[in-house]
Legacy VTK file of the C-alpha trace (Angstrom):
# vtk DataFile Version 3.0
C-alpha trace
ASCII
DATASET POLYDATA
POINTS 40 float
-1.851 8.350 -20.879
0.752 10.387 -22.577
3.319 10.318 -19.903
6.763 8.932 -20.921
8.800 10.831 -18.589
10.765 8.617 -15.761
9.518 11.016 -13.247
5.965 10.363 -13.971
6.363 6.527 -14.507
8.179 6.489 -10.999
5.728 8.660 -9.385
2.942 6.231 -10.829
4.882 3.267 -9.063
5.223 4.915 -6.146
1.713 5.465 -6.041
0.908 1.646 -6.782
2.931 0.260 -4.047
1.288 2.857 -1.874
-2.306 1.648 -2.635
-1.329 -1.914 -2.584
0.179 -1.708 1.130
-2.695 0.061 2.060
-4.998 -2.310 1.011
-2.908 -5.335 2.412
-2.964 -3.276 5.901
-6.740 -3.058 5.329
-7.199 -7.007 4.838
-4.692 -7.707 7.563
-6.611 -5.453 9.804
-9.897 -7.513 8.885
-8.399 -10.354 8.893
-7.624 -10.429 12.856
-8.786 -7.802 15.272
-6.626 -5.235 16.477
-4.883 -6.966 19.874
-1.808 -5.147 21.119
-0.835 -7.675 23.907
-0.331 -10.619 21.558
2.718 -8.939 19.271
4.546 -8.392 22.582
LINES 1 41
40 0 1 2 3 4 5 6 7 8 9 10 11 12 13 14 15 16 17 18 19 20 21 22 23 24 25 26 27 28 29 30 31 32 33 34 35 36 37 38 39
């Protein structure tokens, strides 16, 4: 991993945070069924 560009280290980031909020989405999703009526 040769890249020491800003760009690159703040695409990687951006990348990270992307795959961590999809995985919290995923366990909150698991976590309790999908149910619409009860965030109202």
């Amino acid at each position: 991993m040769g890249d020491k560009s800003p760009k690159a280290k703040d695409k990687a980031k951006k990348q990270d945070t992307a795959g961590k909020n999809q995985q919290k989405a995923a366990a909150d999703a698991k976590r309790k069924p999908a149910a619409p009526e009860k965030k109202k």
